[in-house]
N, C-alpha and C positions, 0 to 999 in steps of 0.2 A: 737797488736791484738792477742787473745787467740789463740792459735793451737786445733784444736777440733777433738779428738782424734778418730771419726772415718768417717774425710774427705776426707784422701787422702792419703789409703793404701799403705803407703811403705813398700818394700821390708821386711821382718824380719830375723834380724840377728839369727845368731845359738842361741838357748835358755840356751847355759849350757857356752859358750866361753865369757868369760868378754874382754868388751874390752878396751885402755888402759885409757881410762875416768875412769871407775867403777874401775880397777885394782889400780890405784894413789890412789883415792881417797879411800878406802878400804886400803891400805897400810898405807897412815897418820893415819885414823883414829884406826883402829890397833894398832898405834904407842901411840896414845893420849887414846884413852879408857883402849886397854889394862894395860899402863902403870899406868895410873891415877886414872882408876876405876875400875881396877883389873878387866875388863870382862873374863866373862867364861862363858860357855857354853855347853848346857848337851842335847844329844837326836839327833844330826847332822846326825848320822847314821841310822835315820826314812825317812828321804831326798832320794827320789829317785835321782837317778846321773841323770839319762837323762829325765824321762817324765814329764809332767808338771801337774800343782797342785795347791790349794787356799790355803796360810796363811792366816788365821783369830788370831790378835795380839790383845791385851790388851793396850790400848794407854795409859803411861802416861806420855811422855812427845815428845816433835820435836825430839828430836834425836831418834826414836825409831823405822824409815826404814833403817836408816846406821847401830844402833844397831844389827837388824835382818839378817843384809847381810855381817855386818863387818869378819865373823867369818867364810861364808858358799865359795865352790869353783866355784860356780854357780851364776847368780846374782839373785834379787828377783824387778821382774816387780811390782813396787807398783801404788796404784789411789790415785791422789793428788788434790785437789782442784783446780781448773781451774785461779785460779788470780794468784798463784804463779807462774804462767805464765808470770804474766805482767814484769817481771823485766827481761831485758836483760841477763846478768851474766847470773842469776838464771834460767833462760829459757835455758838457753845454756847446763849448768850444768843435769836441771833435762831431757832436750831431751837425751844428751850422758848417763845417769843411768837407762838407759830406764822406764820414768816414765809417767803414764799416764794421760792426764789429765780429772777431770770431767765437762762435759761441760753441766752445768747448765742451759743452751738453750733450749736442747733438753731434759732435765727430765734423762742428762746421757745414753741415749739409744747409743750414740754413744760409749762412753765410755763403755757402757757393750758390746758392738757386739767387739770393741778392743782386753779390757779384756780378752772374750772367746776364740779369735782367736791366743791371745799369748798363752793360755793355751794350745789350743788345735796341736801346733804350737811346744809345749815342753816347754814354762816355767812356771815358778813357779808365780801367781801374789801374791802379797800382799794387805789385806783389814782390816781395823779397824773395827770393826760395831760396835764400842761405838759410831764413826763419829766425836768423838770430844775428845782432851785430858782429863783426869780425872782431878779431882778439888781434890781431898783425896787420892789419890794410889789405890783406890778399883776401880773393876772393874764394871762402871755402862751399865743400860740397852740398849740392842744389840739392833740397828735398822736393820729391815728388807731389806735394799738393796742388801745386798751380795746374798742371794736365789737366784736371777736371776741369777748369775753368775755360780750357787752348778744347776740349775735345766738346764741350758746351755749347761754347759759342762760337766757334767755326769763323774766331774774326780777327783781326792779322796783332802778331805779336811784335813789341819791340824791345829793344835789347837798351837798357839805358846804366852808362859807367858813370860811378864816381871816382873823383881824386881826390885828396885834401881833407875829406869831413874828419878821417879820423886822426890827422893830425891836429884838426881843431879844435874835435873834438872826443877825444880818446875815451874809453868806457873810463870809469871814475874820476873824470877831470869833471869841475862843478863852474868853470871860467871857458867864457871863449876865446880860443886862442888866434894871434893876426897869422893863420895859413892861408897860403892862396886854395882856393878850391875852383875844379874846372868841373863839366858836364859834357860829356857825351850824348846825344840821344842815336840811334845808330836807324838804320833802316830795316824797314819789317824783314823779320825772318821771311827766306822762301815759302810760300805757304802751301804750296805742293810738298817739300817736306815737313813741315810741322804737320800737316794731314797724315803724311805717311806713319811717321813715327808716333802719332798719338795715338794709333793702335795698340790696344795690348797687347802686352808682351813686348813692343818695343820702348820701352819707358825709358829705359838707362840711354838705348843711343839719342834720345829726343833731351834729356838732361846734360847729356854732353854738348847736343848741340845750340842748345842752351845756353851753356856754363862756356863757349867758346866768342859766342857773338858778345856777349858782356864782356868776358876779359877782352874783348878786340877793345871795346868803346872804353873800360876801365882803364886800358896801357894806353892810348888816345888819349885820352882825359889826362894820365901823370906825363907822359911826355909833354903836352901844352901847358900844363902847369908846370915843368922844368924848363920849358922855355926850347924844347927841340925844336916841336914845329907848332 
């Protein structure tokens, strides 16, 4: 049975103390990205240490919540689809990374009162709003469910680019591949306009603006991983 994330408020750990699930795991991967796909990472110090905050990421591949938090001192609360629940292990796993899930039941209203309440709580969550891996590496159109979250919790958004995942790791490729991958984290959206535009009926210009701060930090990311700058 799915855990539906916002049935049965437990306690919330400290927002910034990883604990030693997320620490292991963060240390292999470390071990395998860094070494393998030469990860690096630019912008860490946009990262508030202690208050909490939305990642809005560039999806393009599964590995690209470990990618995000492989590198940071903090962990990153992400929203994950609710079936990835169903497998034991994997249920185990994403409960100790503190990962949340969307409970498609409810239209996610559980999972966004979750979401807000870690935020507001001191961490940082993590959200795609492509909603789905890219098919080309480009970054496609942002669907509107994050807003609730930017108009919730009234606390600064940030804009974080991938390069590389999805040459390493392409939808139906089952091997990782040796691509270099870079990271972007980029600096919080103006918050006077995210205010503005999370207004209804401004939705699309706030998705634009949006879908603009990532691709800055995403074309950032493939130029330092081509070696421009």
């Amino acid at each position: 049975m799915t855990e539906s994330a916002g049935s049965t408020k437990r306690p919330l750990r400290h927002p910034t103390h990883r604990n030693v699930v997320w620490s292991a795991l963060q240390c292999t991967a470390w071990i395998v990205f860094g070494l393998w796909n030469r990860l690096r990472a630019r912008g860490i110090d946009h990262i508030p240490p202690e208050s909490g905050g939305l990642f809005l990421v560039n999806h393009q591949s599964f590995l690209d919540p470990v990618l995000v938090g492989v590198l940071l001192r903090r962990p990153v609360s992400f929203l994950a689809r609710d079936s990835l629940f169903h497998v034991p292990i994997l249920r185990w796993i994403l409960r100790h990374t503190y990962v949340i899930p969307i409970d498609r039941d409810s239209a996610g209203t559980g999972s966004i009162r979750e979401a807000v309440r870690r935020m507001k709580h001191g961490f940082i969550v993590g959200v795609f709003p492509e909603g789905t891996r890219t098919s080309d590496g480009t970054i496609g159109e942002l669907k509107p469910g994050f807003i609730a979250l930017v108009r919730r919790s009234k606390l600064p958004v940030y804009p974080v680019g991938i390069a590389g995942a999805y040459e390493a790791m392409p939808r139906g490729a089952i091997f990782l591949r040796p691509r270099c991958i870079r990271l972007v984290y980029g600096e919080p959206i103006p918050p006077e306009q995210v205010a503005e535009l999370s207004k209804r009926g401004k939705e699309n210009e706030l998705l634009e603006l949006v879908r603009q701060h990532m691709l800055a930090c995403q074309q950032e990311a493939e130029a330092w991983r081509s070696g421009i700058k």
